[in-house]
VOGU-3710 file (C-alpha; in Angstrom, 3 decimals, decimal comma):
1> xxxxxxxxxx> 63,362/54,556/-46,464  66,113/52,494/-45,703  69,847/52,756/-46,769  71,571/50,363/-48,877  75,447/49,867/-48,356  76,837/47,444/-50,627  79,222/44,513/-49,722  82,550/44,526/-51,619  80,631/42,068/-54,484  78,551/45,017/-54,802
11> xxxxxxxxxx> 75,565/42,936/-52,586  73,163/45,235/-50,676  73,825/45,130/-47,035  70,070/45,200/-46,692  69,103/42,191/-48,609  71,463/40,050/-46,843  70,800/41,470/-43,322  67,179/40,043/-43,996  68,059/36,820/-45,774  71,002/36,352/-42,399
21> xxxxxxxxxx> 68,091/37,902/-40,001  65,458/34,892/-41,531  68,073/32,238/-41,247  68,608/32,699/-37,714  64,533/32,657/-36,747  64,642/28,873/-39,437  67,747/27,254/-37,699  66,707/28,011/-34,048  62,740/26,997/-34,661  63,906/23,333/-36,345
31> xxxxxxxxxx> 66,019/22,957/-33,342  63,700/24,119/-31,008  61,597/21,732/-32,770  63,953/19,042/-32,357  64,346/19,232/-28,502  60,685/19,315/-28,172  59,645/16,222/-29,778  63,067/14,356/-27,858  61,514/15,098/-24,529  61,446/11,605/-22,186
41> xxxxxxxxxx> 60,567/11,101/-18,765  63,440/12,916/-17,540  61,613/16,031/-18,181  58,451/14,638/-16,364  61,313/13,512/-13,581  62,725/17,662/-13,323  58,803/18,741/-12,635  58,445/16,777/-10,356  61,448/17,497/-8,351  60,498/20,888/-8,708
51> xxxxxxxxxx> 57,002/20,436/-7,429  58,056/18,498/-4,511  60,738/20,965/-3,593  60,058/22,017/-0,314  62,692/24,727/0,118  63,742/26,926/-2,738  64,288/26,253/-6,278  68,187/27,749/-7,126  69,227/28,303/-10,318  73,016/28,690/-11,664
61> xxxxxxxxxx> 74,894/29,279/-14,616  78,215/31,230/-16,084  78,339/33,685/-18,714  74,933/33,379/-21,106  73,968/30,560/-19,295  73,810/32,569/-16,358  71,644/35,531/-17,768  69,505/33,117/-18,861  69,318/31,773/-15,528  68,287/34,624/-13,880
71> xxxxxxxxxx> 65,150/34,670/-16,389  64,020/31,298/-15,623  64,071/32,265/-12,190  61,751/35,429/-12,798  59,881/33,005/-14,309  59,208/30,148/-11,845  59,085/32,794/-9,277  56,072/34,637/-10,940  54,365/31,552/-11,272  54,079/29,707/-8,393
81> xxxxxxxxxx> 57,586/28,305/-7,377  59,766/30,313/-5,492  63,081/30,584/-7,185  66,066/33,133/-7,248  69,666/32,935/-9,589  73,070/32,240/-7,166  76,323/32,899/-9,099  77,947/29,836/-9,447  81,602/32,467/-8,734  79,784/34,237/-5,708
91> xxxxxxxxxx> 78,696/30,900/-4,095  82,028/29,478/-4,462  83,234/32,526/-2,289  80,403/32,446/0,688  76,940/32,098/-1,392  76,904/28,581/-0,852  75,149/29,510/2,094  72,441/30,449/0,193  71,822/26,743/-0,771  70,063/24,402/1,991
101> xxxxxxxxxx> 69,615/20,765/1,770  65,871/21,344/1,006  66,455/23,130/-2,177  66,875/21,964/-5,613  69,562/23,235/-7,682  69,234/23,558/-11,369  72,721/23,962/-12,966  73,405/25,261/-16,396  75,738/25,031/-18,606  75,640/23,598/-22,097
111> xxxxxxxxxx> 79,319/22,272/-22,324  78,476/20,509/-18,803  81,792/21,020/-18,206  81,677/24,461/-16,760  84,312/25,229/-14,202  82,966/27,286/-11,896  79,358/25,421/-11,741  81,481/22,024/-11,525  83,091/22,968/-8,461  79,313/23,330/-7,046
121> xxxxxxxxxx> 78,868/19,711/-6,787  80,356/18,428/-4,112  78,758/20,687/-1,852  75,232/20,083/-3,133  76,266/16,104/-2,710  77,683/17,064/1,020  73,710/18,889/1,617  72,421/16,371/0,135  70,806/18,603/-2,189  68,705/17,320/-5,658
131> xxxxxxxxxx> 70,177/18,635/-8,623  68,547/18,797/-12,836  71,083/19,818/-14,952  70,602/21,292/-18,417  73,197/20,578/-20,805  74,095/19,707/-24,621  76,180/17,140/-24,070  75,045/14,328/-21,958  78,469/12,620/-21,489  79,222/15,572/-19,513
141> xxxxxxxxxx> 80,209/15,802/-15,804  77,205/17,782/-14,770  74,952/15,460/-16,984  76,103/12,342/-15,010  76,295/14,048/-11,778  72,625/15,425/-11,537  69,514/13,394/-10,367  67,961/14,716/-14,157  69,269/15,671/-16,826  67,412/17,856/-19,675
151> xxxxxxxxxx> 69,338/17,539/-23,260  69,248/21,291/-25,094  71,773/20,024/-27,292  71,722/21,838/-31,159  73,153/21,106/-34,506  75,008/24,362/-34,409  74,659/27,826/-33,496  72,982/30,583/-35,534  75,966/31,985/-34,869  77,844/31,960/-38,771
161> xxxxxxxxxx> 80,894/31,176/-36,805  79,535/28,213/-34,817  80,424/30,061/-31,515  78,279/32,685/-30,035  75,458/30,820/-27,880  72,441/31,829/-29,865  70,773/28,707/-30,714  71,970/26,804/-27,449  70,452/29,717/-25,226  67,376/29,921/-26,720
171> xxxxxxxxxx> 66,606/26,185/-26,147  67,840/26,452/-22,395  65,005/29,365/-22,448  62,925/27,510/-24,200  63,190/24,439/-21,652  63,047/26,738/-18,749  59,628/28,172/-20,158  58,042/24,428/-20,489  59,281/23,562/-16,776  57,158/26,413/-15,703
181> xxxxxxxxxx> 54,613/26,136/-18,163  53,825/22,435/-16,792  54,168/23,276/-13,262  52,136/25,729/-13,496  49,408/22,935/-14,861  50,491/20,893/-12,061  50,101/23,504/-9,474  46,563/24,501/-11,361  47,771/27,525/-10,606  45,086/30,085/-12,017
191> xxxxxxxxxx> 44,879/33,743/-13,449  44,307/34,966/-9,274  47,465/33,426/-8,464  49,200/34,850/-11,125  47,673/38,346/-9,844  49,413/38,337/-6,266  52,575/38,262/-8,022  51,998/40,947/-9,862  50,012/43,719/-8,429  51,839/46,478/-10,102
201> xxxxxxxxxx> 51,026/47,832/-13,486  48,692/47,791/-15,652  48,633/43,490/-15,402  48,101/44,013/-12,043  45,395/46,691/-12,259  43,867/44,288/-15,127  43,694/41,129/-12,923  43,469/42,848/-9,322  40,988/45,996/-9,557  37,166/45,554/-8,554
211> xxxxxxxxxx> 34,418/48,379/-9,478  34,469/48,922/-5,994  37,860/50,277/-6,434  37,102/53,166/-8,874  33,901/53,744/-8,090  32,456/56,750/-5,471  29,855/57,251/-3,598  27,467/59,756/-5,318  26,284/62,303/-3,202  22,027/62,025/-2,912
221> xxxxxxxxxx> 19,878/64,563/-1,767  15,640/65,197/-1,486  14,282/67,518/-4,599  13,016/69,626/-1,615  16,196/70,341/-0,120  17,507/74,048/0,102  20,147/74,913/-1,980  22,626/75,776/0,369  22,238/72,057/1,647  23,246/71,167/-1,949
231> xxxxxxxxxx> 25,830/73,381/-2,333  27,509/71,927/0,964  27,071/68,150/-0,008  28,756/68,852/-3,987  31,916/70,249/-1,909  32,017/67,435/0,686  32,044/65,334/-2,335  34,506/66,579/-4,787  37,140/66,463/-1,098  36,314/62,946/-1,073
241> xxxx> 37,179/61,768/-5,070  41,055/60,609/-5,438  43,582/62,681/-7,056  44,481/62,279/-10,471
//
């Protein structure tokens, strides 16, 4: 049973933590919404730089753009394109290495104006490295500097302030998830591939084991043999099954 604190006008805290709580879940699915049906060939364009990559696929970002960086990563990792998150701070103070001319960069930041992943560009333009960019403004530097640009822009944030990235994040997620989701198509990349990623727990297990991993030879013996012969093969046996 839940407990009701009242606002001062007396309002349950409850009933307005819901009514806030299914706000937030309305505002972010129209804009969601709203991205998805603006898609245009640049999206088509960031796939396919991404499946013609031949080095690594490098994503960056500051702040909440960053941590959701890292999970797009994780994500094109597990599925087929090898990925990994560079800080845009730490690769202004040696990671650049990290970054060879064969990779693509993906650079996040929904201002586009970003200090720290700003200062990235002319060293991916010195490697001659391709670059998508995922932004909400596409006046921005890093939306006129990249070879694509993907538009997350939103209406406002969920945020009842206007400022905490809630909306804005979950559309770079979002857009990260369709990359991946249509490379994955392009790749055909199939429920085995998706296993050698993954061999531990119980997905791996799921998609990995055989029956000729849990099963055991049964021992086998003539009705007619004595029983000391049968006493001997049980014991061999129960030596040879796994621990639990």
């Amino acid at each position: 049973m839940s407990t009701r604190v009242s606002f001062g006008d007396g309002e349950p805290m409850t009933a307005r933590s819901l009514e806030l709580a299914k706000g937030v879940f309305e505002d972010q699915s129209r804009a969601l919404s709203h991205i998805g049906h603006s898609l245009s060939d640049g999206f088509l364009d960031a796939v396919e730089l991404i499946y013609t990559c031949t080095g690594k696929v490098i994503i960056s970002g500051m702040g909440k753009s960053g941590i959701i960086g890292r999970k797009i990563a994780a994500t094109l990792a597990s599925t087929g394109s090898p990925s990994f998150f560079v800080h845009p701070g730490e690769a202004y103070h040696g990671d650049l290495g990290m970054i060879g001319g064969d990779d693509l960069v993906i650079l996040i930041s929904y201002s586009g104006e970003t200090d720290e992943v700003i200062k990235l560009l002319p060293y991916l333009r010195h490697i001659q490295a391709r670059s998508v960019a995922i932004t909400g403004n596409p006046a921005s530097t890093l939306a006129t500097s990249a070879d694509v640009h993907l538009d997350v822009s939103v209406e406002r944030e969920a945020c009842p302030n206007n400022l905490a990235p809630t909306t804005s994040t979950t559309a770079t997620l979002v857009m990260g998830d369709a990359l991946a989701v249509a490379l994955m198509s392009r790749r055909a990349f199939m429920p085995v591939d998706f296993a050698r990623f993954h061999p531990g727990g119980s997905l791996g297990r799921k998609l990995l084991t055989k029956a000729s991993d849990v099963m055991h030879q049964v021992p086998s013996l003539a009705r007619t043999s004595p029983f000391a012969e049968v006493v001997h093969e049980i014991s061999e046996g129960e030596q040879e099954l796994p621990a639990l």
